[in-house]
Biopython code that builds the backbone (N, CA, C, O; Angstrom):
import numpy as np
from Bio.PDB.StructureBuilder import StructureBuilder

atoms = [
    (1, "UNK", "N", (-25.524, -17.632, 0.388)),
    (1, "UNK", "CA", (-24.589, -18.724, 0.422)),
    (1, "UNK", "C", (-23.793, -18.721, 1.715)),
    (1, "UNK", "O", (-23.748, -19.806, 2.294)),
    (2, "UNK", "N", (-23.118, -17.636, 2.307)),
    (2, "UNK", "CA", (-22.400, -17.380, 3.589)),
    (2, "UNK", "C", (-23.242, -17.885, 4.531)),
    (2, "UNK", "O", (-22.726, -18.282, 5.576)),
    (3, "UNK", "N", (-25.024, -18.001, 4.333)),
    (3, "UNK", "CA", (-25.323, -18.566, 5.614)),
    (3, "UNK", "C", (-25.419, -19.880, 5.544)),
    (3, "UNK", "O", (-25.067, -20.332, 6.633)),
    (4, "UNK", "N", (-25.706, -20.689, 4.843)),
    (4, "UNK", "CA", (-25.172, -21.895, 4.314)),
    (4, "UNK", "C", (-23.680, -21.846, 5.143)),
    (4, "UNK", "O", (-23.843, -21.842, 6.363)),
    (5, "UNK", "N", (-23.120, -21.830, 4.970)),
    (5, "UNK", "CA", (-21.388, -22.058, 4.899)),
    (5, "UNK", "C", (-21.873, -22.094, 6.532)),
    (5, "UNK", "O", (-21.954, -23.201, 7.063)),
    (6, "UNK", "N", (-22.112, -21.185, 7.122)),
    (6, "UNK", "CA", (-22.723, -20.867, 8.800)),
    (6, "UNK", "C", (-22.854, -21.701, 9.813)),
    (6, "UNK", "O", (-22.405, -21.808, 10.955)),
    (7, "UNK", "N", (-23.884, -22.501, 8.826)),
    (7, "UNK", "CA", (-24.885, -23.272, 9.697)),
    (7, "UNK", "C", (-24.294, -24.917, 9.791)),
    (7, "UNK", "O", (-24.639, -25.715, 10.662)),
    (8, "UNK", "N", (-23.571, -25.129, 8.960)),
    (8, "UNK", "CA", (-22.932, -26.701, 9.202)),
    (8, "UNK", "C", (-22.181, -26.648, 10.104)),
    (8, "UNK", "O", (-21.838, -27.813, 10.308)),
    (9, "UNK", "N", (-21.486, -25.728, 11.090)),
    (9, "UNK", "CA", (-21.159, -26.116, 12.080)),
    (9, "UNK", "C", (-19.548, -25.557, 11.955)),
    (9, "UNK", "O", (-18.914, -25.289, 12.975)),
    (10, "UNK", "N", (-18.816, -25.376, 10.263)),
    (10, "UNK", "CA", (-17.539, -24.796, 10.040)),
    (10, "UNK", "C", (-17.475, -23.416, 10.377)),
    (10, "UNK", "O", (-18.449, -22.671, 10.278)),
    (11, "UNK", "N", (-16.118, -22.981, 10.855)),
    (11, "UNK", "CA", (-15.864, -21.588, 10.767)),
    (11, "UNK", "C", (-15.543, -21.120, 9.478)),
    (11, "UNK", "O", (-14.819, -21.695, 8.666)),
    (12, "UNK", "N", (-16.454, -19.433, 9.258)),
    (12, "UNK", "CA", (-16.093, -19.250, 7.558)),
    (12, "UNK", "C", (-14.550, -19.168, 7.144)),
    (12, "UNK", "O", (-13.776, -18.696, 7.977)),
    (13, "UNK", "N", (-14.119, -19.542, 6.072)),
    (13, "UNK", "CA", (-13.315, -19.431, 5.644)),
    (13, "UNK", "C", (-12.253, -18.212, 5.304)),
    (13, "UNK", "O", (-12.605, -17.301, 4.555)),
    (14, "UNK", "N", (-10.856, -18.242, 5.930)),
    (14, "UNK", "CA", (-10.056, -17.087, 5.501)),
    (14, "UNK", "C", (-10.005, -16.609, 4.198)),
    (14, "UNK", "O", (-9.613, -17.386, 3.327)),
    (15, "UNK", "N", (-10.335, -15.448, 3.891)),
    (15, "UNK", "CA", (-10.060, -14.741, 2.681)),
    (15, "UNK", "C", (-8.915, -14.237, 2.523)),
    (15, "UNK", "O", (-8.214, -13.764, 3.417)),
    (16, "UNK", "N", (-8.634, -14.317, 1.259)),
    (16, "UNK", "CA", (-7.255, -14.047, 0.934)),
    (16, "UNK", "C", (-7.396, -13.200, -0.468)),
    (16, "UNK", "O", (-7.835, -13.683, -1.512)),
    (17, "UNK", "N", (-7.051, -12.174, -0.339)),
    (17, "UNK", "CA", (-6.921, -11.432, -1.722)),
    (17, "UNK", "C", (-5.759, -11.053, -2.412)),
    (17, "UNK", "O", (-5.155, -10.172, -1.799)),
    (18, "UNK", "N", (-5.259, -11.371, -3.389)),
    (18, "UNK", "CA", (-4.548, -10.895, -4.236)),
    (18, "UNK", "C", (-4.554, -9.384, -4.873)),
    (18, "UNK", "O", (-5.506, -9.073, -5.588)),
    (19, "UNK", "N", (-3.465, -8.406, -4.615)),
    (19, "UNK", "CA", (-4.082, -7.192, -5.254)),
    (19, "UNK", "C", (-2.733, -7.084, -6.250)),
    (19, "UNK", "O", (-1.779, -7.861, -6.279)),
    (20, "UNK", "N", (-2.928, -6.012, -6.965)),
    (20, "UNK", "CA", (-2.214, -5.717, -8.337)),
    (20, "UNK", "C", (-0.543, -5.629, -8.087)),
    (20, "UNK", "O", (0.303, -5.871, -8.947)),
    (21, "UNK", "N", (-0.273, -5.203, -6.631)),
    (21, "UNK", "CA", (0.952, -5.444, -6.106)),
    (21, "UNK", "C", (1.936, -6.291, -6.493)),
    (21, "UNK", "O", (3.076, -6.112, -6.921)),
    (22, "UNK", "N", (1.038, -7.597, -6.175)),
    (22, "UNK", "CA", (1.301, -8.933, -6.113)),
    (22, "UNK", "C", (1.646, -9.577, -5.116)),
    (22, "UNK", "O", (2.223, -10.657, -4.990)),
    (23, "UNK", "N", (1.065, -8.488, -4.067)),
    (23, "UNK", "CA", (1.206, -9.308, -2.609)),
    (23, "UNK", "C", (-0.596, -9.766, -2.425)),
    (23, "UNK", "O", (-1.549, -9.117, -2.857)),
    (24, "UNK", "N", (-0.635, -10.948, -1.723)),
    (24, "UNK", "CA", (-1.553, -11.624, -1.013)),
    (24, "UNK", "C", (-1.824, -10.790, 0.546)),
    (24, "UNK", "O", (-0.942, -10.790, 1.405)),
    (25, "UNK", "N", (-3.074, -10.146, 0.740)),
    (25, "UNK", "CA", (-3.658, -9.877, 2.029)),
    (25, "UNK", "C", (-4.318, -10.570, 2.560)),
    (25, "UNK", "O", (-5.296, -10.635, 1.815)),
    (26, "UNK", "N", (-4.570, -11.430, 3.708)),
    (26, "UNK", "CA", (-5.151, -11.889, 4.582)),
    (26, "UNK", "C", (-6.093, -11.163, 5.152)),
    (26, "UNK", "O", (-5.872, -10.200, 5.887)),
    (27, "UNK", "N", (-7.155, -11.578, 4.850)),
    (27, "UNK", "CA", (-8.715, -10.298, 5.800)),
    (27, "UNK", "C", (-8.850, -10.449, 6.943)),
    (27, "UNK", "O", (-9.163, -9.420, 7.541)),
    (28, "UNK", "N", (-8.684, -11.808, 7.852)),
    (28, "UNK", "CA", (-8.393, -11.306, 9.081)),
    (28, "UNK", "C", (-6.975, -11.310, 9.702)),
    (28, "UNK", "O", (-6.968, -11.834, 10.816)),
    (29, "UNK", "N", (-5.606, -10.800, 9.215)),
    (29, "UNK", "CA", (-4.754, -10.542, 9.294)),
    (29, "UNK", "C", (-4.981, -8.907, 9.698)),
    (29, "UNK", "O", (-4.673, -8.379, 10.766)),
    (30, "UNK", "N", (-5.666, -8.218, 8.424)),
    (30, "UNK", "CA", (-5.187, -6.988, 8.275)),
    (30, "UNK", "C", (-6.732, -6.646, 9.239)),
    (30, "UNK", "O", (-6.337, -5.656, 9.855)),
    (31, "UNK", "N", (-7.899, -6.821, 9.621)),
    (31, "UNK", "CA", (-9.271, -6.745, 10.533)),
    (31, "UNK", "C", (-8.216, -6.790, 11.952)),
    (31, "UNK", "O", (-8.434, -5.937, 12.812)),
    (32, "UNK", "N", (-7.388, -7.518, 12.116)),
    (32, "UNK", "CA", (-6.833, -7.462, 13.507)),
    (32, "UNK", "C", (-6.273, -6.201, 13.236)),
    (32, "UNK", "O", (-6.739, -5.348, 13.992)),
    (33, "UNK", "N", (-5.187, -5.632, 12.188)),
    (33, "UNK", "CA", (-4.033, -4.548, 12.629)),
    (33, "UNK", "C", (-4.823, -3.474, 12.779)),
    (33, "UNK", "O", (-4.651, -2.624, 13.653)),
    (34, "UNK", "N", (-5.759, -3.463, 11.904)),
    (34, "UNK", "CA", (-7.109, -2.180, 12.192)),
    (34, "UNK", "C", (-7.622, -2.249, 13.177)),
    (34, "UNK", "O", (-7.800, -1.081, 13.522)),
    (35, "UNK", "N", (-8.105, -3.066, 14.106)),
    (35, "UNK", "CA", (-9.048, -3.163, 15.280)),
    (35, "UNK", "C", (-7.610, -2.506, 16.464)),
    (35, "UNK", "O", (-7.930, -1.636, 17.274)),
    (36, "UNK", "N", (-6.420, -2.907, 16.444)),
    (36, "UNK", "CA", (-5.851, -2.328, 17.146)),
    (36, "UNK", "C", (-5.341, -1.082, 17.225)),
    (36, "UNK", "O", (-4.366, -0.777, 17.912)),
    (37, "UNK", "N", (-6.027, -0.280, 16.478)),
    (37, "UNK", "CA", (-5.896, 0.932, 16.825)),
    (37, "UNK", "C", (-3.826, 1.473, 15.758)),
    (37, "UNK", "O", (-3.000, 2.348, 16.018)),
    (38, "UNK", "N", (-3.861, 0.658, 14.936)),
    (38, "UNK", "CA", (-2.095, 1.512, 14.345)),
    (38, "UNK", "C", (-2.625, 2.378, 13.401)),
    (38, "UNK", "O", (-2.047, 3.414, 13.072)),
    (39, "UNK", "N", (-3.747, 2.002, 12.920)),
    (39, "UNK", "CA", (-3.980, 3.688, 11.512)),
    (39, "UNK", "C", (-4.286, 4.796, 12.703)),
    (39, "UNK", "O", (-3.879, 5.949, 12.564)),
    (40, "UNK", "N", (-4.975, 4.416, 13.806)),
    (40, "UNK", "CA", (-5.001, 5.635, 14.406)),
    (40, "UNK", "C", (-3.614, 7.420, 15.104)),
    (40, "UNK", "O", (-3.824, 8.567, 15.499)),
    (41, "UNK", "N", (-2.486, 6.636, 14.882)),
    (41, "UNK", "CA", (-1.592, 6.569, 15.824)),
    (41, "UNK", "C", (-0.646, 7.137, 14.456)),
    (41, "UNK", "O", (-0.414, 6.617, 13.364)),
    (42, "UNK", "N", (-0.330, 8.129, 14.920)),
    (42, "UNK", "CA", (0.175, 9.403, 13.841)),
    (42, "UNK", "C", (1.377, 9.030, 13.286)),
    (42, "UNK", "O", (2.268, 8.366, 13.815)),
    (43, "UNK", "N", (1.349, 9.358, 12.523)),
    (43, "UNK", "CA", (3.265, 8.687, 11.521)),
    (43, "UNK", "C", (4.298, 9.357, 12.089)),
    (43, "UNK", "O", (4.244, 10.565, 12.319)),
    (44, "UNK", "N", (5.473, 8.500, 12.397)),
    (44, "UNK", "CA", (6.431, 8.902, 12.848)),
    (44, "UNK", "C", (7.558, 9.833, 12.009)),
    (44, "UNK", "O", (8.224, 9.282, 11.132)),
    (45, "UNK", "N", (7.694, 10.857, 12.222)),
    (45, "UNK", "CA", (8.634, 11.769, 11.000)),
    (45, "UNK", "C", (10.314, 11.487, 11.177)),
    (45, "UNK", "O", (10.713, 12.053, 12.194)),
    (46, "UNK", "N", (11.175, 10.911, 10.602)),
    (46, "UNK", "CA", (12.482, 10.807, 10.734)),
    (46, "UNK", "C", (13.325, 12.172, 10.511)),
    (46, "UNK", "O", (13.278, 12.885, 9.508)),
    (47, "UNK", "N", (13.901, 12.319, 11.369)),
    (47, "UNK", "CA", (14.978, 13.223, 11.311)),
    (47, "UNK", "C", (15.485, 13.361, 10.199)),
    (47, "UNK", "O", (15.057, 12.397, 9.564)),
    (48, "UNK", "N", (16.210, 14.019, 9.469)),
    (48, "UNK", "CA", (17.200, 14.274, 8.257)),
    (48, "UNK", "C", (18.390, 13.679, 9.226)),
    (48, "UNK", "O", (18.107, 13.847, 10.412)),
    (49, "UNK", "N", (19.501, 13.104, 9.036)),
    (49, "UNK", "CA", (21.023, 12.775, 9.623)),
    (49, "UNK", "C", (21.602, 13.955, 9.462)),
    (49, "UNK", "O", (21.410, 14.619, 8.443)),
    (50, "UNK", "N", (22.510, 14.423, 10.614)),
    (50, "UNK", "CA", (23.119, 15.705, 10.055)),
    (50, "UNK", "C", (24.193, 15.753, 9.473)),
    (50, "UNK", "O", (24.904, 16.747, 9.614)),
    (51, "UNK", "N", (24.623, 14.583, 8.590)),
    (51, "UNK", "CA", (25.388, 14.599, 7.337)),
    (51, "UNK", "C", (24.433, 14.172, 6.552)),
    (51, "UNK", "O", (24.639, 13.000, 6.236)),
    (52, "UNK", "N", (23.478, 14.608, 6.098)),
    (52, "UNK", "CA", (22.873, 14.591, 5.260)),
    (52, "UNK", "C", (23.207, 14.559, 3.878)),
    (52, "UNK", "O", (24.188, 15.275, 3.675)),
    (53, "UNK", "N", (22.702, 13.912, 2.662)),
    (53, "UNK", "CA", (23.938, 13.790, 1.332)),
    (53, "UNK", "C", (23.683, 14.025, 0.435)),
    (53, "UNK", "O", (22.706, 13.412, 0.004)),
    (54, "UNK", "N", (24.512, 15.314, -0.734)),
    (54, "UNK", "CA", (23.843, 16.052, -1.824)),
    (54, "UNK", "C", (23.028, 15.454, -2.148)),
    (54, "UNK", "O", (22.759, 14.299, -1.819)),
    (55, "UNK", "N", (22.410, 16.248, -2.964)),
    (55, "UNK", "CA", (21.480, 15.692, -4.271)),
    (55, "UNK", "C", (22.356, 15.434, -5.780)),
    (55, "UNK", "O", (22.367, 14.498, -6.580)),
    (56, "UNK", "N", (22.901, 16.452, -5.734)),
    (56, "UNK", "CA", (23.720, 15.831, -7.417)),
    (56, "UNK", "C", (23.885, 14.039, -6.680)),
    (56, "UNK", "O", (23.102, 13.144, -7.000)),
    (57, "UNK", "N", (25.050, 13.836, -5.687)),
    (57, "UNK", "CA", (25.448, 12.416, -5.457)),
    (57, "UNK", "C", (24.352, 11.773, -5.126)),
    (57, "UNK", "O", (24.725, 10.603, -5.215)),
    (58, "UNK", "N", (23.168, 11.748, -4.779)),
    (58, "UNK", "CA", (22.024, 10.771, -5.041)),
    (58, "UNK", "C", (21.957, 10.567, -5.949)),
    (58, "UNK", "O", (22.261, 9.411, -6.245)),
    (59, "UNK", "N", (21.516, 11.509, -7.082)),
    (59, "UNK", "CA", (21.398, 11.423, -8.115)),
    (59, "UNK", "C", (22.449, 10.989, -9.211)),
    (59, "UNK", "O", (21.800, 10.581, -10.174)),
    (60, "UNK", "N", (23.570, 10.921, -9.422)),
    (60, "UNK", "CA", (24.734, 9.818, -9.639)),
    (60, "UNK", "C", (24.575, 8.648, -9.405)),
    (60, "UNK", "O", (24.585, 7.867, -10.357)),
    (61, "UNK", "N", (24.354, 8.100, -7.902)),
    (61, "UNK", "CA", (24.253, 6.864, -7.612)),
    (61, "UNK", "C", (23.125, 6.143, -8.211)),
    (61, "UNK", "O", (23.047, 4.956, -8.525)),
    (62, "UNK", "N", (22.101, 7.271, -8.327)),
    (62, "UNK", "CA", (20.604, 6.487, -8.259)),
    (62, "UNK", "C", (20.620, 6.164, -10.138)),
    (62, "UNK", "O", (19.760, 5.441, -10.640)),
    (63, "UNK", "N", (21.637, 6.774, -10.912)),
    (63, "UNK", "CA", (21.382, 6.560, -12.402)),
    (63, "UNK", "C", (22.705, 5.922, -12.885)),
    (63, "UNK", "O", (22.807, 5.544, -14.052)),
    (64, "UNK", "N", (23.745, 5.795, -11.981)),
    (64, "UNK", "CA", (24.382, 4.931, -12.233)),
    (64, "UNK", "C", (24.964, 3.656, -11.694)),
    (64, "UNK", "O", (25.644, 2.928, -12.418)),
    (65, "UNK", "N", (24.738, 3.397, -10.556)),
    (65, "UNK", "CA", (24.456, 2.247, -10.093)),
    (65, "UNK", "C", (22.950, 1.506, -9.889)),
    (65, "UNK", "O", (22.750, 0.604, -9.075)),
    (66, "UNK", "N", (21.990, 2.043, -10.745)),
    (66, "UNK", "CA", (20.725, 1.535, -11.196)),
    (66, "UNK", "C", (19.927, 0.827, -9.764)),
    (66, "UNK", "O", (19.417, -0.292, -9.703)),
    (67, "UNK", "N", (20.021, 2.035, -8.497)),
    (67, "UNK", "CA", (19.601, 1.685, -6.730)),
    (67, "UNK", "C", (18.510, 2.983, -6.953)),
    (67, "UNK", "O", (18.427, 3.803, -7.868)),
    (68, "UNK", "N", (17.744, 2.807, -5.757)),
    (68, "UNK", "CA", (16.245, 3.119, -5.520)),
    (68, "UNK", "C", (17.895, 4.330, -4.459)),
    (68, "UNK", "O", (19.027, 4.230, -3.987)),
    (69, "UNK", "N", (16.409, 5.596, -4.768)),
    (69, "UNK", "CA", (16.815, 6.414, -4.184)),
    (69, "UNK", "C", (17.431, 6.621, -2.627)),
    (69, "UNK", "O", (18.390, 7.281, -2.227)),
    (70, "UNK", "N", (16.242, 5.578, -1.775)),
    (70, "UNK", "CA", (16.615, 5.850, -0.321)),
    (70, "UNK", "C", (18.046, 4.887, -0.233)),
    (70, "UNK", "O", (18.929, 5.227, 0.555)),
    (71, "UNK", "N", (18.213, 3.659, -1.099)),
    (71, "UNK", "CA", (19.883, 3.363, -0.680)),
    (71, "UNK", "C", (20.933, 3.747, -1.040)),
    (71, "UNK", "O", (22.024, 3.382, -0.603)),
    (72, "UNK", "N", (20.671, 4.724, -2.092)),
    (72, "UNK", "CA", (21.716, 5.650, -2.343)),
    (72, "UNK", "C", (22.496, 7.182, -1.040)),
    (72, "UNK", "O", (23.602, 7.566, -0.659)),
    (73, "UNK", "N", (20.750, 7.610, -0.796)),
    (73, "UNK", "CA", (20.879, 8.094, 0.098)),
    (73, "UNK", "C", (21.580, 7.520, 1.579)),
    (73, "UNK", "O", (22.372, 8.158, 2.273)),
    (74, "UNK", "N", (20.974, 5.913, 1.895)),
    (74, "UNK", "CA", (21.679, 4.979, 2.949)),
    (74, "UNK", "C", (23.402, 5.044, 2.663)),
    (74, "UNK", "O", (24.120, 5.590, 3.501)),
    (75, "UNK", "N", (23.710, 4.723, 1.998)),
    (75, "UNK", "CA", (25.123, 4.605, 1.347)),
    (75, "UNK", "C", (26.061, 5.938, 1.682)),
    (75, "UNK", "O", (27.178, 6.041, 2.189)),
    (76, "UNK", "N", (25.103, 6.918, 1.170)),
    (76, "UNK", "CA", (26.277, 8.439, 1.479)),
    (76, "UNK", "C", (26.168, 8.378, 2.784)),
    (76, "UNK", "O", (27.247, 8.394, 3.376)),
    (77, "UNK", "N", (25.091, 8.303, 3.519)),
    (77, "UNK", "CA", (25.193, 8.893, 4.925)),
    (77, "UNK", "C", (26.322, 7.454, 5.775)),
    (77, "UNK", "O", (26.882, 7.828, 6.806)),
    (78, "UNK", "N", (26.537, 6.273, 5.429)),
    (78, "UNK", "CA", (27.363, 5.615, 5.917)),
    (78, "UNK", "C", (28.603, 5.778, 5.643)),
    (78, "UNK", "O", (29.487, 5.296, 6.351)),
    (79, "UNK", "N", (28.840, 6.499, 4.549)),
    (79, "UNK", "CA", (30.391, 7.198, 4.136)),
    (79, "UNK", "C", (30.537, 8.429, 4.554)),
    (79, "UNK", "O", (31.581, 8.937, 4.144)),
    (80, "UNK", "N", (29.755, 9.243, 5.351)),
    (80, "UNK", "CA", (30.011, 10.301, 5.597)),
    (80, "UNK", "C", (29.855, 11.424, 4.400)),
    (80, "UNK", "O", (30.560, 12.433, 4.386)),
    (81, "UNK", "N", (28.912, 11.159, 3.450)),
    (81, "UNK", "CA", (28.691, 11.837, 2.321)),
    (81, "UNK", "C", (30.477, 11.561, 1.188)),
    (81, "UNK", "O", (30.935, 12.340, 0.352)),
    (82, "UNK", "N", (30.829, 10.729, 1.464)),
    (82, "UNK", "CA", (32.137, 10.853, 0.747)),
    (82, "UNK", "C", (32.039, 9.761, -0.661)),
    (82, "UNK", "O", (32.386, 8.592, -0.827)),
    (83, "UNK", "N", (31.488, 10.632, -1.408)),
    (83, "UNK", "CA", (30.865, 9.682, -3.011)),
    (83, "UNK", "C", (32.154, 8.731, -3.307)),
    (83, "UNK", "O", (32.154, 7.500, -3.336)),
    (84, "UNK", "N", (33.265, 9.620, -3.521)),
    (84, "UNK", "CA", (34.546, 8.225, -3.775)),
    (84, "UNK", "C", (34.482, 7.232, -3.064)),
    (84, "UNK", "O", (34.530, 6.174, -3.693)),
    (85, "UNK", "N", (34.367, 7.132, -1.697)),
    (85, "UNK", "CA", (34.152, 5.875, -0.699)),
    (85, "UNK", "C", (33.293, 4.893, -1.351)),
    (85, "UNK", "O", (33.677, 3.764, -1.658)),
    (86, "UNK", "N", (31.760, 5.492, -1.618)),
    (86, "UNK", "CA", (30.410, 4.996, -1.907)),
    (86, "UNK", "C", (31.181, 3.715, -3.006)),
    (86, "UNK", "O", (31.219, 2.496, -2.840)),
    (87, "UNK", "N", (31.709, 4.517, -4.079)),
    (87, "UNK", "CA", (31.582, 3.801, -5.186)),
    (87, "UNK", "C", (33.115, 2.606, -5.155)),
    (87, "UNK", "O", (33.013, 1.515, -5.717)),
    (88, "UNK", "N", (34.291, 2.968, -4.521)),
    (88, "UNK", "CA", (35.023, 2.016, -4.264)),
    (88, "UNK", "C", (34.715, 0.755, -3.494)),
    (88, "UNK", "O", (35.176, -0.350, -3.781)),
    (89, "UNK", "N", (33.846, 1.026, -2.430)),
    (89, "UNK", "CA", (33.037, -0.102, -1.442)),
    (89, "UNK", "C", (32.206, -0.661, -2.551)),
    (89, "UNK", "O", (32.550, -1.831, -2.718)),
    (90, "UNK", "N", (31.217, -0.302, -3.413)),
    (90, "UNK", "CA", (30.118, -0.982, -4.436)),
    (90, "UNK", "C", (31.474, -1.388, -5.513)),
    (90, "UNK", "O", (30.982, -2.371, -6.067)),
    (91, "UNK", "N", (32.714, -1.242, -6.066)),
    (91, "UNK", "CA", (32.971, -2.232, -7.323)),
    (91, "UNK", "C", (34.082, -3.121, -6.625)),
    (91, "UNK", "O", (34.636, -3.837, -7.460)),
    (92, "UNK", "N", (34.532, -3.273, -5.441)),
    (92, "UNK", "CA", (35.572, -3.428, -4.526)),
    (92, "UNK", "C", (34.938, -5.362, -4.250)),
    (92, "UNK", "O", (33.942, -5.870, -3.734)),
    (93, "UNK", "N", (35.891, -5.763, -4.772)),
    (93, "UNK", "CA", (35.501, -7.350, -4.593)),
    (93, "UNK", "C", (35.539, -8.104, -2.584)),
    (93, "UNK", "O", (36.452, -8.378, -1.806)),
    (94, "UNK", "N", (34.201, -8.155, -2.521)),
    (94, "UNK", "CA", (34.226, -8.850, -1.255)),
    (94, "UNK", "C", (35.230, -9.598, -0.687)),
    (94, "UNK", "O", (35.718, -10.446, -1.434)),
    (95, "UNK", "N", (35.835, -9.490, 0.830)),
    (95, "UNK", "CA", (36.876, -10.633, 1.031)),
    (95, "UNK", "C", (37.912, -10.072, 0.732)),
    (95, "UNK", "O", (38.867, -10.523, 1.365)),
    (96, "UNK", "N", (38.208, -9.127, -0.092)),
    (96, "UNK", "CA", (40.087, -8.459, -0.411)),
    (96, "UNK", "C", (40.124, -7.160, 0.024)),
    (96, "UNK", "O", (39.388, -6.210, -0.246)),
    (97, "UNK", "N", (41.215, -7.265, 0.832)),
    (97, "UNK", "CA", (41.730, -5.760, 1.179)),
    (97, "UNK", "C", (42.816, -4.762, 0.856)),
    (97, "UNK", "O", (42.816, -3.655, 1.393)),
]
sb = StructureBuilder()
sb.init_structure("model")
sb.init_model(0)
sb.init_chain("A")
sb.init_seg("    ")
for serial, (resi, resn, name, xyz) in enumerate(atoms, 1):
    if name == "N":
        sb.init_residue(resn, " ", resi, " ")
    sb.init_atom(name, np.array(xyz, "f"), 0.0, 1.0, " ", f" {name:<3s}", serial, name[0])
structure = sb.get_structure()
């Protein structure tokens, strides 16, 4: 059938797949990011911050303000690991000081 599709003179058609995600991939979207060489090209390792922020207070934030681990973690390291800060800034009504 693809050579059919070929021979009239159209370019074949973009494929588009749906995966269980529920994101949509583009086949020649993702044929380009591969041809350029980024799976080749080694993962970049992030530093730890050197206020780095317990684990009990991740773990607080992450079960009681119902947040994915890394913005809990985002959150301490912008307070300086200071959990009281964290949680006065999150119930603290926007706009009042």
């Amino acid at each position: 059938m693809s050579h059919l599709a070929r021979s009239n003179g159209r370019p074949e058609p973009e494929v588009i797949v749906n995966f269980a995600d529920g994101c949509a991939y583009s086949k020649g979207k993702m044929e380009e990011v591969f041809r350029s060489g980024f799976m080749d090209k080694p993962v970049a390792k992030h530093a730890r911050e050197p206020g780095s922020a317990k684990r009990d207070d991740i773990d607080l934030l992450v079960h009681e303000l119902e947040i994915p681990r890394h913005q809990a973690e985002r959150l301490l390291i912008e307070k300086n690991g200071d959990i009281v800060r964290v949680l006065e800034d999150w119930v603290s009504i926007p706009g009042s000081s």
